[in-house]
C-alpha atoms as a printed R data frame, in Angstrom:
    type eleno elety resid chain resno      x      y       z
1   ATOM     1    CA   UNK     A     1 60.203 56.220  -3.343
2   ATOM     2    CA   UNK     A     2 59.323 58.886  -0.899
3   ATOM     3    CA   UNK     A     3 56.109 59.892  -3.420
4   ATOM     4    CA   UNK     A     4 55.377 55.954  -3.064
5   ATOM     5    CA   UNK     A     5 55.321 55.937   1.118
6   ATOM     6    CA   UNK     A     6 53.356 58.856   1.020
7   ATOM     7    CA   UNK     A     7 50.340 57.588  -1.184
8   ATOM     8    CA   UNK     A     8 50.993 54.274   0.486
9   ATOM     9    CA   UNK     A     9 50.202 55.788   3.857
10  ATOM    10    CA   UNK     A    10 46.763 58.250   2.595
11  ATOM    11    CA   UNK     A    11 46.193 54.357   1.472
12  ATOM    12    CA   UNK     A    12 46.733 53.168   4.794
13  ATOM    13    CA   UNK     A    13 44.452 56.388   6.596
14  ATOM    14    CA   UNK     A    14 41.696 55.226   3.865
15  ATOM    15    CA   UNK     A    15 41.487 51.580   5.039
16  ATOM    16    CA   UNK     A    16 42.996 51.856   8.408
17  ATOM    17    CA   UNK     A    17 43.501 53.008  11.827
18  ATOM    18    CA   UNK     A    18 41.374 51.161  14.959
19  ATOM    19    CA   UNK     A    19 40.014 53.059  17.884
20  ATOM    20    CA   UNK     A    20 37.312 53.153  20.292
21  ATOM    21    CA   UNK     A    21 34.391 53.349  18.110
22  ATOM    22    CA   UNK     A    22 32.284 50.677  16.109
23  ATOM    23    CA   UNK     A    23 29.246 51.130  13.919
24  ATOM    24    CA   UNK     A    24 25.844 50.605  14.962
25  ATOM    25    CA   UNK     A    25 23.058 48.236  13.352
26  ATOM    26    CA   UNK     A    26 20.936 51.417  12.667
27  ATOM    27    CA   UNK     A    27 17.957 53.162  14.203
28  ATOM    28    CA   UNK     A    28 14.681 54.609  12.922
29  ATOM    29    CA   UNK     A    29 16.103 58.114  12.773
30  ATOM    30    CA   UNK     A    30 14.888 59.991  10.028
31  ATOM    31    CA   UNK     A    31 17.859 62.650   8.757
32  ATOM    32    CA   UNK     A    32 17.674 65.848   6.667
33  ATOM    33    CA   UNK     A    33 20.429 68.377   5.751
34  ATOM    34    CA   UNK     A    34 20.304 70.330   9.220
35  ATOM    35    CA   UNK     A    35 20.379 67.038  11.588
36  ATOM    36    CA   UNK     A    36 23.113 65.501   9.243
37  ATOM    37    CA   UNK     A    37 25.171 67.874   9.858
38  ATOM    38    CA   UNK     A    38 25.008 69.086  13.193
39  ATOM    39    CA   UNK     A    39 25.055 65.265  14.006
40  ATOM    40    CA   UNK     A    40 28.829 65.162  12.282
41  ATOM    41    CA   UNK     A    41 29.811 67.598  14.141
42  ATOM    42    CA   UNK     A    42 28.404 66.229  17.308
43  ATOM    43    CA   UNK     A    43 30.299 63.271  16.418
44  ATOM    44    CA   UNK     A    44 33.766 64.591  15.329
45  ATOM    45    CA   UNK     A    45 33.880 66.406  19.119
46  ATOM    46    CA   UNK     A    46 33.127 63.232  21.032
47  ATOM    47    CA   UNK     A    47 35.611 61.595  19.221
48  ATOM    48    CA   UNK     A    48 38.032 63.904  19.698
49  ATOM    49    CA   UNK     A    49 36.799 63.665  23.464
50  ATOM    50    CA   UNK     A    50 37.559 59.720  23.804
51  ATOM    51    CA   UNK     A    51 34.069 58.592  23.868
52  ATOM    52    CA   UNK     A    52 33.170 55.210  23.322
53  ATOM    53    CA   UNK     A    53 30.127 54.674  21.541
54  ATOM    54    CA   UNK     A    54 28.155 53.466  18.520
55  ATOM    55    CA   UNK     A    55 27.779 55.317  14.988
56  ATOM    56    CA   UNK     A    56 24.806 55.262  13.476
57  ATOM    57    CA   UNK     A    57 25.708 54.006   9.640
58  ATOM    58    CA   UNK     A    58 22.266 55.829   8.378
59  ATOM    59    CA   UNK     A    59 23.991 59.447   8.928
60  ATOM    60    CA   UNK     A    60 26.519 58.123   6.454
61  ATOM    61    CA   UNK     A    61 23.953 56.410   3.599
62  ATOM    62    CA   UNK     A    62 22.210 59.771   4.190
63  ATOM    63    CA   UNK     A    63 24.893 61.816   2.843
64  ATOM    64    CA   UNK     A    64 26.139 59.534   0.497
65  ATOM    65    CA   UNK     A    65 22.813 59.670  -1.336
66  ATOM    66    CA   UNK     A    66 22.399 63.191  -1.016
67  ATOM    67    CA   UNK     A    67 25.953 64.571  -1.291
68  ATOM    68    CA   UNK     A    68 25.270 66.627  -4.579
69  ATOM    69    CA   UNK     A    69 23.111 69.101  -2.316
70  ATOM    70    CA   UNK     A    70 24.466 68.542   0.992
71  ATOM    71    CA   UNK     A    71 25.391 70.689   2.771
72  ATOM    72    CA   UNK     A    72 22.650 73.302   2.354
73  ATOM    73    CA   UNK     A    73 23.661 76.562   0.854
74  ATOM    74    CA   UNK     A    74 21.860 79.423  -0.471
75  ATOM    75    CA   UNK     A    75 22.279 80.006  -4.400
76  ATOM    76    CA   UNK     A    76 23.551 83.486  -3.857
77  ATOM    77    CA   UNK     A    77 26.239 82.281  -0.972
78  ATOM    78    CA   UNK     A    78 29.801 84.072  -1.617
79  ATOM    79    CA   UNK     A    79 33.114 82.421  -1.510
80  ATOM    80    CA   UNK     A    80 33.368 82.940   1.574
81  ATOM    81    CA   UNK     A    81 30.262 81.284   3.104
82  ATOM    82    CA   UNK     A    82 30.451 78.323   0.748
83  ATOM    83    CA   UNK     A    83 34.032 77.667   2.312
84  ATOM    84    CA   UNK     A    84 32.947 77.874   5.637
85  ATOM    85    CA   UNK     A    85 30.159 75.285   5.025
86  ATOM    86    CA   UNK     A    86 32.228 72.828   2.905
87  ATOM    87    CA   UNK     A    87 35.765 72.688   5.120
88  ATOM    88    CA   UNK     A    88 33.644 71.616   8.018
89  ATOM    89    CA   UNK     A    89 32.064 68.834   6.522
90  ATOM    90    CA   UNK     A    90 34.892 67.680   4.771
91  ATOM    91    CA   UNK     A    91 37.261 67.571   7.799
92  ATOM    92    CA   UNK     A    92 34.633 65.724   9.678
93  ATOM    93    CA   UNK     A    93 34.140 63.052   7.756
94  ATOM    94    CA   UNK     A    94 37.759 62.882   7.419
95  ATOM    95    CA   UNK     A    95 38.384 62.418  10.996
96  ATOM    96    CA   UNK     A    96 35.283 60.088  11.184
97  ATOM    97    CA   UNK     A    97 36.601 57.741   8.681
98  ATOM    98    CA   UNK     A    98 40.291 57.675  10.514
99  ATOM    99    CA   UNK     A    99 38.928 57.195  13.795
100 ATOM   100    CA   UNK     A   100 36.661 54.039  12.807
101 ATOM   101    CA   UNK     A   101 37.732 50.349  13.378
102 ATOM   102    CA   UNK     A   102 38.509 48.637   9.917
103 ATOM   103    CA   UNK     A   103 38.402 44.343  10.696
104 ATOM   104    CA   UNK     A   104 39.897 43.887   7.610
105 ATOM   105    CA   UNK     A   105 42.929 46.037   5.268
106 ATOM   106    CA   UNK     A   106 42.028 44.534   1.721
107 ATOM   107    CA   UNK     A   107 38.125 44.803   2.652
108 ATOM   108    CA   UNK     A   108 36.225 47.678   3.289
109 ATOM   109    CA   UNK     A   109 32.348 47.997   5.200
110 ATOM   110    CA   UNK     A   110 29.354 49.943   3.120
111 ATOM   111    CA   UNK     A   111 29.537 52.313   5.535
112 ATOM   112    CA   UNK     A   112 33.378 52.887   4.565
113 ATOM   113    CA   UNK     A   113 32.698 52.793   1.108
114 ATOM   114    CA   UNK     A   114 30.202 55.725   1.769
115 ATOM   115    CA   UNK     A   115 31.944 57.617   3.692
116 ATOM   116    CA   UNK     A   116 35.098 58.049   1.200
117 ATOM   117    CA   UNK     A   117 32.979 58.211  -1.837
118 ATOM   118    CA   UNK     A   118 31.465 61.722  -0.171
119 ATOM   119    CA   UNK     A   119 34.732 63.176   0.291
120 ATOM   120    CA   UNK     A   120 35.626 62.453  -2.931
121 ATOM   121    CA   UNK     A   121 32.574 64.828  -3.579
122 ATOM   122    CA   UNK     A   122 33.265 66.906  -1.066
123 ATOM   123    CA   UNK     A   123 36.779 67.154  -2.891
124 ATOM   124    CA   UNK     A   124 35.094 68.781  -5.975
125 ATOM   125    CA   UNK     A   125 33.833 71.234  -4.008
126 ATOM   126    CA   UNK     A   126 36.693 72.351  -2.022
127 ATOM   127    CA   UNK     A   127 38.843 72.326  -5.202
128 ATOM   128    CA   UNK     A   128 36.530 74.590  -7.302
129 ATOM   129    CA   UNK     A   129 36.268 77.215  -4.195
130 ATOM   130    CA   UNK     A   130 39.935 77.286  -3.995
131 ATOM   131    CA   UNK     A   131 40.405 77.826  -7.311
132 ATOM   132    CA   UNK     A   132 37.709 80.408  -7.550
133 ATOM   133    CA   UNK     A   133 39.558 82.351  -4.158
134 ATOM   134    CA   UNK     A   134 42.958 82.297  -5.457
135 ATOM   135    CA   UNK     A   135 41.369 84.179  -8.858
136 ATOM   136    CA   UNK     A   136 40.037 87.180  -6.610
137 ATOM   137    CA   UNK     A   137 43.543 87.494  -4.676
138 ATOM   138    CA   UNK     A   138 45.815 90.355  -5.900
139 ATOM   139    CA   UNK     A   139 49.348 88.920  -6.899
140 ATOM   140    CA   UNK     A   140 51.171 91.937  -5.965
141 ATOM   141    CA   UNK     A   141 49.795 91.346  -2.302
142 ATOM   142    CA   UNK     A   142 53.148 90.062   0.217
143 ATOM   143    CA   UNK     A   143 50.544 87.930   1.793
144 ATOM   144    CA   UNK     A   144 49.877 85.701  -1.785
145 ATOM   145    CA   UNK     A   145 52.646 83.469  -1.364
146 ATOM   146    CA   UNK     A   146 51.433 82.026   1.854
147 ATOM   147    CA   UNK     A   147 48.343 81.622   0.476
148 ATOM   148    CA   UNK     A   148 49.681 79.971  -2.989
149 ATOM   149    CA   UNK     A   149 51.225 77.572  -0.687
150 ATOM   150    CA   UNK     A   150 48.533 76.969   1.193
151 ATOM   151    CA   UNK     A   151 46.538 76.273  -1.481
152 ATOM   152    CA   UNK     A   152 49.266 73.825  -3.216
153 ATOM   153    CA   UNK     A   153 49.029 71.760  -0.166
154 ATOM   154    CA   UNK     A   154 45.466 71.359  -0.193
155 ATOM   155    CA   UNK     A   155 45.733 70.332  -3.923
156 ATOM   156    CA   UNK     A   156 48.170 68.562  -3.421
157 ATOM   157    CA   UNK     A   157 46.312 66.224  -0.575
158 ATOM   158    CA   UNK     A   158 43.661 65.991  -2.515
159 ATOM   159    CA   UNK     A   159 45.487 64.499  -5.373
160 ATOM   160    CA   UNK     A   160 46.953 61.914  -3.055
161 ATOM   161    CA   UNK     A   161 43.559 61.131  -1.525
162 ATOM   162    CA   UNK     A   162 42.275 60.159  -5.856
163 ATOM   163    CA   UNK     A   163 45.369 58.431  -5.995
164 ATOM   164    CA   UNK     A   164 44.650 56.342  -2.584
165 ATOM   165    CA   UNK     A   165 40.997 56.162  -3.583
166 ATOM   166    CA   UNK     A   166 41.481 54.715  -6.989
167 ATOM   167    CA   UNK     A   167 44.467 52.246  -4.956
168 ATOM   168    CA   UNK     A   168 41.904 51.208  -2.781
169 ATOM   169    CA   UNK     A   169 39.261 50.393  -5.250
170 ATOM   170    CA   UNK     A   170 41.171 48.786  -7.807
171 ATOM   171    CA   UNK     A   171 43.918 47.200  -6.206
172 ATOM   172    CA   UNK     A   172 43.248 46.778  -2.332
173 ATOM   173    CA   UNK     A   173 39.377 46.041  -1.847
174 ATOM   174    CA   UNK     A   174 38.151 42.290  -2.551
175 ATOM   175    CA   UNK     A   175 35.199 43.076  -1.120
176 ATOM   176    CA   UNK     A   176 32.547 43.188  -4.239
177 ATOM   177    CA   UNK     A   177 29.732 45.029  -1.842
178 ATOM   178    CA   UNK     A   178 31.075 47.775  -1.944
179 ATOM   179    CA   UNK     A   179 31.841 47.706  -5.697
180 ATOM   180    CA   UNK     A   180 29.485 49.742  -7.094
181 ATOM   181    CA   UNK     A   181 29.314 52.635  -4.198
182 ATOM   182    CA   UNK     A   182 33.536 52.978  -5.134
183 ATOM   183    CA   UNK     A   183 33.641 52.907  -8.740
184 ATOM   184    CA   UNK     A   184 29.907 54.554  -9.932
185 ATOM   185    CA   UNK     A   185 31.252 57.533  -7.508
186 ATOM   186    CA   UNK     A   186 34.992 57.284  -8.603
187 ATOM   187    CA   UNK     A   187 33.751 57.606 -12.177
188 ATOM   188    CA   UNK     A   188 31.389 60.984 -11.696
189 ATOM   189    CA   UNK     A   189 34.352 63.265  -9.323
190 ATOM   190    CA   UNK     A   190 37.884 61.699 -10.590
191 ATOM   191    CA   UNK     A   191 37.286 64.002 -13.676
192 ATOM   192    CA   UNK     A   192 36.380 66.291 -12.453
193 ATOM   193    CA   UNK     A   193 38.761 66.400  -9.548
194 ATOM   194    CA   UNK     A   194 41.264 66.270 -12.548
195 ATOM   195    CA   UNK     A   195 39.836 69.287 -13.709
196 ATOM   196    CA   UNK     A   196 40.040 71.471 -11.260
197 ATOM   197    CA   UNK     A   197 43.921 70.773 -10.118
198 ATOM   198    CA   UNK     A   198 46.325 72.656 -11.589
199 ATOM   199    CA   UNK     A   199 47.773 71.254 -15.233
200 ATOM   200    CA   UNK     A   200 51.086 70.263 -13.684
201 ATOM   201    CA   UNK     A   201 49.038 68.013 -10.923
202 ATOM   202    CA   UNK     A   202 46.517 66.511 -13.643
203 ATOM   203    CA   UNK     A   203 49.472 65.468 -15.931
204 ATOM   204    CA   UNK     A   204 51.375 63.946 -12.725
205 ATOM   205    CA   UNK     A   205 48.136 62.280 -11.507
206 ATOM   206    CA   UNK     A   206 47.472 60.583 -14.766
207 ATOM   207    CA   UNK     A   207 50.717 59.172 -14.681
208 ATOM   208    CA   UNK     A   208 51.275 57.822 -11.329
209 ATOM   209    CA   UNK     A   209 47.640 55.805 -11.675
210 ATOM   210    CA   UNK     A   210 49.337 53.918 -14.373
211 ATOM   211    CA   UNK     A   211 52.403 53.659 -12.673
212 ATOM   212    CA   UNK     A   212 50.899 51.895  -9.946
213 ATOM   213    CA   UNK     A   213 47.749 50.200 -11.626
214 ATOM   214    CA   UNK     A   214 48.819 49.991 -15.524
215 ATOM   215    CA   UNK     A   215 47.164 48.327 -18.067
216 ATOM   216    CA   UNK     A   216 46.559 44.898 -16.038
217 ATOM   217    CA   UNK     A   217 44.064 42.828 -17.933
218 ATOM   218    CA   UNK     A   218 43.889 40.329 -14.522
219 ATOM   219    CA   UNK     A   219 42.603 43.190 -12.311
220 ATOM   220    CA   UNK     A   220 38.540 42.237 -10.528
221 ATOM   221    CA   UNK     A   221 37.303 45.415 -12.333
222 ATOM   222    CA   UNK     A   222 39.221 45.549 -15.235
223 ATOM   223    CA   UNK     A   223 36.330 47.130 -16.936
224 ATOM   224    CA   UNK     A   224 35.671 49.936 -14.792
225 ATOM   225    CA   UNK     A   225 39.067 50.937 -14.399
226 ATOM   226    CA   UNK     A   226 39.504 51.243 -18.311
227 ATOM   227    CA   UNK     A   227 36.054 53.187 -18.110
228 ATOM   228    CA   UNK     A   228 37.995 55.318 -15.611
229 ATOM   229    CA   UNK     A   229 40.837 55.698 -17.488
230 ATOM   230    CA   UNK     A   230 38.449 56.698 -20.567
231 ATOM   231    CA   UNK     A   231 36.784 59.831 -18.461
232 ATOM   232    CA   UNK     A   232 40.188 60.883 -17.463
């Protein structure tokens, strides 16, 4: 029950919470990696300031099509500075996507769509970095606990967020718009969010989507969700 409420409310934090902020109708900017992303950042601090003002939805289609090399980062980067350009990014967007006003629960904007389709990317990331940390880390060391639990959390939100996502996509959204932005991205980082959490996590994942989707025949994308199921 508890494991229920708590998927129910990364459901709720996907498709939810109103504030001062709206989107606007766009504007002839033209983005590229370095503007994107000081422009999230820009973003996440007014927010977190109060302001009231207009997003543009272009920063968002920009990442969305670009997310498999966005951020920039050089090829030889270390653990190190790869973290510290991905946990940015991903926090960002996460507080973006919280702080925006959502008309509707069971129907989500392009911009929406977009926005949690690149941190289900962005997800990938963070979850191969952690994994590749915790390798280096000495398990004699008395600081490896805090970090093991550290990094169970962060798998462990991560695994809700797939959860909520596939929710969302299969269950929640009637909005057929956005369709193709949820599944075509849910079907390219579910597996290989799966792969990267820890066996225990994968095996509980795989279960608790059925649990809460099964095999219904009646669902609106009955077909992607049993191509989903097939790439899991």
């Amino acid at each position: 029950m508890i494991l229920k409420t708590n998927i129910r409310f990364i459901l709720l934090q996907l498709l939810l919470i109103a504030s001062n902020i709206t989107l606007a109708q766009g504007t002839d900017k033209v983005y590229n990696h370095e503007l994107a992303t000081s422009e999230l950042e820009e973003t996440q601090t007014r927010l977190k300031a109060g302001e009231s003002f207009e997003l543009n939805p272009e920063l968002f289609e920009y990442i969305y099509l670009n997310i498999n090399t966005f951020p920039s980062i050089p090829i030889d980067a270390g653990i190190e500075e790869r973290m510290q350009s991905f946990t940015p990014i991903f926090n960002q967007l996460t507080f973006i996507l919280k702080s925006l006003v959502i008309e509707s629960r069971d129907s989500i904007s392009v911009e929406h769509a977009m926005i949690i389709a690149s941190l289900g990317y962005q997800s990938v990331n963070l979850l191969s970095l952690g994994n590749e940390y915790m390798e280096t880390l000495d398990k004699s060391d008395p600081t490896y606990t805090i970090r093991e639990k550290g990094y169970n959390r962060a798998t462990s939100g991560i695994q809700d967020f797939l959860i909520g996502y596939i929710i969302t996509t299969f269950l929640e959204n009637k909005y057929e718009g956005v369709d193709s932005i949820l599944t075509s991205s849910l079907i390219v980082f579910a597996p290989k969010i799966m792969n990267e959490l820890p066996k225990d996590k994968r095996k509980a994942t795989t279960k608790l989507i059925k649990k809460y989707i099964g095999n219904k025949n009646d669902l609106r994308l009955n077909k992607e969700y049993q191509e989903l199921l097939d790439v899991l």
